[in-house]
N, C-alpha and C positions, 0 to 999 in steps of 0.2 A: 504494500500500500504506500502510495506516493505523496505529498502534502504538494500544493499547488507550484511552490518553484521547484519540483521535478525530486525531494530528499526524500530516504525512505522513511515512513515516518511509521511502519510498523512491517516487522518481517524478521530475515536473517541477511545477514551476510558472510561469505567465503573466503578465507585467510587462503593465499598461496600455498599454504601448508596443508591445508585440505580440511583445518576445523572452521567450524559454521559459529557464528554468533548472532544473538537475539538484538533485534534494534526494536528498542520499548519506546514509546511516545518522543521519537523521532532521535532517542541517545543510543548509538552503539555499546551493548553490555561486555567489554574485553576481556572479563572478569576470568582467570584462571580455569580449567575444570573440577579445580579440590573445591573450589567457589562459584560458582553458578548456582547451586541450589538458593545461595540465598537471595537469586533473583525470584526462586517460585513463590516464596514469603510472601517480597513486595509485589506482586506481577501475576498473583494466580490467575487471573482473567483471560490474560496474555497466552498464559501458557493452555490454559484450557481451549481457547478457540484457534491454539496452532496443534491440536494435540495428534492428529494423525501426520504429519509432518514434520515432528519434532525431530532434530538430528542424536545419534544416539548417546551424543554425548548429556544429551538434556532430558531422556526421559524419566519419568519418576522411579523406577528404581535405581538411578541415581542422586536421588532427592537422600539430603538428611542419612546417609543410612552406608556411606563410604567411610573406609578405612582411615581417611586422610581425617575424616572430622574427630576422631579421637585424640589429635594431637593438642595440646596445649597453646598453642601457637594458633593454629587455626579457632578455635573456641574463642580466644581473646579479640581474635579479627571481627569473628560473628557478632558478637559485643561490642565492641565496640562500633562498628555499620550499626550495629540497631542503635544504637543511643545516641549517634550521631546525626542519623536520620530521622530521628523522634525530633533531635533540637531543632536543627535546621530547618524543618517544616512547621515547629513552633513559633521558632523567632525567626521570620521569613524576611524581614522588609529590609527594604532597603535603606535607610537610615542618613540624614543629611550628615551626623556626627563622621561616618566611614569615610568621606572624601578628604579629613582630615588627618583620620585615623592611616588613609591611606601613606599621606605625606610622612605621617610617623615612620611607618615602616621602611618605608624606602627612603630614611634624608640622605642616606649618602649618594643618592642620585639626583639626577634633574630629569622632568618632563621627554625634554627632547635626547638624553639618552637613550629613550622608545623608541624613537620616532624611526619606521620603516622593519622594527625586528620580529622576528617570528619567536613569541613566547609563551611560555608553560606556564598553567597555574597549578602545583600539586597538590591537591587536596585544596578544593577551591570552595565546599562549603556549599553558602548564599550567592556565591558568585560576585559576592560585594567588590574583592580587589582584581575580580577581574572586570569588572564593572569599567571600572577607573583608571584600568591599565589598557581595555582598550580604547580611549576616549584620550589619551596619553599619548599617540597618534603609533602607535605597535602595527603595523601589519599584521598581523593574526596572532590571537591569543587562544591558545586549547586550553581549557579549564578540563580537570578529572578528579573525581573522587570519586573513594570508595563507594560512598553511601547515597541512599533514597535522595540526599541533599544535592545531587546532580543536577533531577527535575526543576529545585527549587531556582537553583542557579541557571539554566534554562532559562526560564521565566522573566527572572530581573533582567536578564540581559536579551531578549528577545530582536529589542529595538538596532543591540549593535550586530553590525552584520559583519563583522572582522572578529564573532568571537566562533567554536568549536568546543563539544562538548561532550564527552564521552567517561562510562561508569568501567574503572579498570583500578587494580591494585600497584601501588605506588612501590613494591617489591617484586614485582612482574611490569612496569611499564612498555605500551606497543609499540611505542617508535621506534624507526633505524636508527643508530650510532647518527651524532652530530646535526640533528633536528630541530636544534633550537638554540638562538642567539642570546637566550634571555630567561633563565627558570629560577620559578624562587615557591620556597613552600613555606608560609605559616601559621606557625601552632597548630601545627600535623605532627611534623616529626615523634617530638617526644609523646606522644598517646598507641605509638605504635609498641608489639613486644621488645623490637630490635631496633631502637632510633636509626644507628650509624647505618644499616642494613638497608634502611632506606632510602637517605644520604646519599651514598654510597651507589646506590643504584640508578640515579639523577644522572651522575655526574658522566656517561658515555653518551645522553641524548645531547650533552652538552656540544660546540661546535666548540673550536680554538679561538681562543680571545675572548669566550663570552665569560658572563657573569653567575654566579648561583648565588642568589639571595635568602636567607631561612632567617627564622624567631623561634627560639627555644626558653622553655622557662628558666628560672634564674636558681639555686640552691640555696640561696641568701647566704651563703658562707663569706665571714669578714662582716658581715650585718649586725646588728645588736643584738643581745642575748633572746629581747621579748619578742622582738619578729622572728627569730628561728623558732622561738618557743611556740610564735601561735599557728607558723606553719604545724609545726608538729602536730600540734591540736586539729587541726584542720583536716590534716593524713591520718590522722587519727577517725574523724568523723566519717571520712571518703568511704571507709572500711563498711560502712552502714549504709549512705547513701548510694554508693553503685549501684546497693543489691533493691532498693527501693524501685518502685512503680513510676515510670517517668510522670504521669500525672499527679501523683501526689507530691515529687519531687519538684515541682514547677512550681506548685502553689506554696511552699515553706521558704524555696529559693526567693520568693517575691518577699515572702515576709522577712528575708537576709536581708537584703538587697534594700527594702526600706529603713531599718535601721542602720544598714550604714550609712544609707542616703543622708539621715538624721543625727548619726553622733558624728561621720565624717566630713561626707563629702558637702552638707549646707555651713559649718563651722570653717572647712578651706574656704570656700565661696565669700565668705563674709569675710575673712582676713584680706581673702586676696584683692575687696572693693578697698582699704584703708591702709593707705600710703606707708605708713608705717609698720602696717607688718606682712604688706603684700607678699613678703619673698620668704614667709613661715608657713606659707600655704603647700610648699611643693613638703614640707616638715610631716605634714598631717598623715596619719594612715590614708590610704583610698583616696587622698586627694586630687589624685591626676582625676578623677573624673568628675570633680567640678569643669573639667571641660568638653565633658557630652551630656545626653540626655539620661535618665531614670533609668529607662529600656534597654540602653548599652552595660549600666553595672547589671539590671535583672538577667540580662544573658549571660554575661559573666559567669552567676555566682552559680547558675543553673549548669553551666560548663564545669565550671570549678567542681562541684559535687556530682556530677553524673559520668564522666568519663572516666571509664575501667581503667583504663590506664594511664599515668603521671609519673614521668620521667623529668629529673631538673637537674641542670647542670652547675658546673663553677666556668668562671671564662678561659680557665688553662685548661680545662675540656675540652670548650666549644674550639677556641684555639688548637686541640693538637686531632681534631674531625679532620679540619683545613689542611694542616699540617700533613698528615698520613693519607689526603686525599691526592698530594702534591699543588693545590690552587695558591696563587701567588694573588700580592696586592690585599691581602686580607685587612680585611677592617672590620671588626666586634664595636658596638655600640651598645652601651646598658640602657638602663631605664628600668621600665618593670620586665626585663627577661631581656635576652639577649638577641641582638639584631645583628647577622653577619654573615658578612660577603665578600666572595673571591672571585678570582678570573682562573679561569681552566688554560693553562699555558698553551703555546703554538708548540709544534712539529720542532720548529728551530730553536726555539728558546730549552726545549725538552731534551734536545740532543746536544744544547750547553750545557746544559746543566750534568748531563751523562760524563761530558768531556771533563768536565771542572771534577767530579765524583771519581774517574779513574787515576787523573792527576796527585787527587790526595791519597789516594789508594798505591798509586806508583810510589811516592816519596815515603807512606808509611814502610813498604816494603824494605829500603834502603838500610 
């Protein structure tokens, strides 16, 4: 089935390779075959009106009931897709606070470093920064996630037609080697089993000279004793609210989310109107989001307590990711988590570096 400028917008399609994938409400599902079942989940409909046609990698007794889903690894995937797919289709909107938010995330760049690239969003969510990265003047921006949150992103982004959208696993990605001048994934990574594993997995769609840009949480290590203390508390709580019912979880997160709108974030807000103590405002807990709306801390805290998994680094971490991935040019940005990007070396600069490496290698021998 075709939608009017000629895309498939419900069927399959055929890998060179000779496996078949499902195209759900007009996004290609790339998804592994240890993972497709949990398209039948979200998609029973789907699957039912292709059901004498199914390729055999998608029939139902391969639903739920494979050897692969026993692994621990896999389990954690599944969980975390559902509970990311619950958020994102909760907290769907687009939000005027995000074109900010955007600027955050990428300061070490400008606008017109997009301008004309072909770029990846990994785990794109809402479709929010892809949103604004393609309106950043990007020649084509592919957004992918894991989760239900694909459609959402679909959606917001309907209008630009420089975006691409497809449901595939960010440790299996479908691109050839060197497909993109421009990738950047955040506050993906760390909720994965294997952060680096997926890192890691980025960096061959990368071209030479491009950039990888990622956001990881922070470990608060070097922070005062009562912020480490209330993370703890907090990793402490996660232990309960994973296992909770995302509906019920929504409504308690709101009732978080207003008290610290009320002990922190209205107390920043009123320093930072009065001259005198404007610059005690960045001091405050939660005070960065005296500079968005309600809705951005309530997703937060919904994020914060709902996601299976929570991985947090130090910066001599995040630094030695870059480091063992070999990208030069690295620059780490703090704030609340870490903001940090490298350039994937060229051919020539790689066979320098090879040459400088047997030099020291030659004299140590002496």
């Amino acid at each position: 089935m075709e939608d009017a400028r000629g895309s498939v917008e419900s069927g399959f399609i055929a890998c060179a390779c000779g496996t078949s994938y499902p195209v759900i409400v007009g996004i290609p599902r790339l998804l592994p075959p240890e993972l497709q079942s949990m398209l039948w989940e979200m998609h029973p409909q789907f699957f039912a009106s292709y059901s004498e046609r199914l390729p055999a990698a998608l029939l139902p007794h391969d639903k739920g009931d494979s050897k692969h889903d026993e692994t621990a690894e896999l389990a954690a995937k599944r969980q975390t897709a559902r509970s990311f797919g619950y958020e994102w289709q909760a907290f769907s909107e687009m939000l005027p606070d995000y074109e900010e938010n955007f600027r955050w995330y990428f300061e070490r760049f400008s606008p017109e470093n997009f301008a004309g690239l072909r770029v990846l969003d990994a785990g794109c969510g809402t479709g929010r920064h892809t949103f604004h990265m393609a309106r950043s003047g990007a020649k084509c921006v592919v957004a992918m996630d894991f989760s239900q949150a694909i459609e959402v992103a679909a959606r917001n982004n309907r209008e630009n037609l420089n975006t691409h959208f497809i449901q595939a696993d960010i440790y299996h990605p479908p691109f050839p080697p060197n497909s993109f001048d421009f990738i950047y994934s955040l506050g993906v990574l760390h909720h994965l089993p294997d952060p680096e594993k997926g890192f890691r997995a980025l960096l061959p769609l990368l071209r030479a000279d491009g950039f990888l840009n990622i956001y990881l949480y922070w470990n608060l290590e070097g922070e005062a004793a009562w912020r480490r203390a209330a993370l703890k508390a907090v990793t402490g709580v996660r232990r309960v609210t994973t296992r909770m019912p995302h509906a019920l979880l929504k409504k308690l997160s709101w009732l978080v989310a207003a008290g610290f709108q009320v002990a922190f974030v209205l107390p920043a807000k009123g320093l930072e109107k009065i001259s005198a103590t404007n610059k005690l405002a960045d001091r405050v807990p939660l005070g960065h989001y005296r500079k968005y709306s309600f809705r951005v801390l309530y997703t937060d805290q919904f994020d914060r307590f709902s996601a299976p998994i929570e991985n947090r680094y130090s910066r001599a971490e995040v630094a030695a990711w870059f480091e063992r991935a070999g990208l030069k040019d690295v620059v780490i940005l703090g704030g609340a988590g870490w903001r940090a990007s490298g350039r994937r070396v060229g051919q020539t600069e790689s066979m320098e570096a090879e040459t400088d490496d047997e030099k020291l290698a030659a004299k140590a021998s002496r």
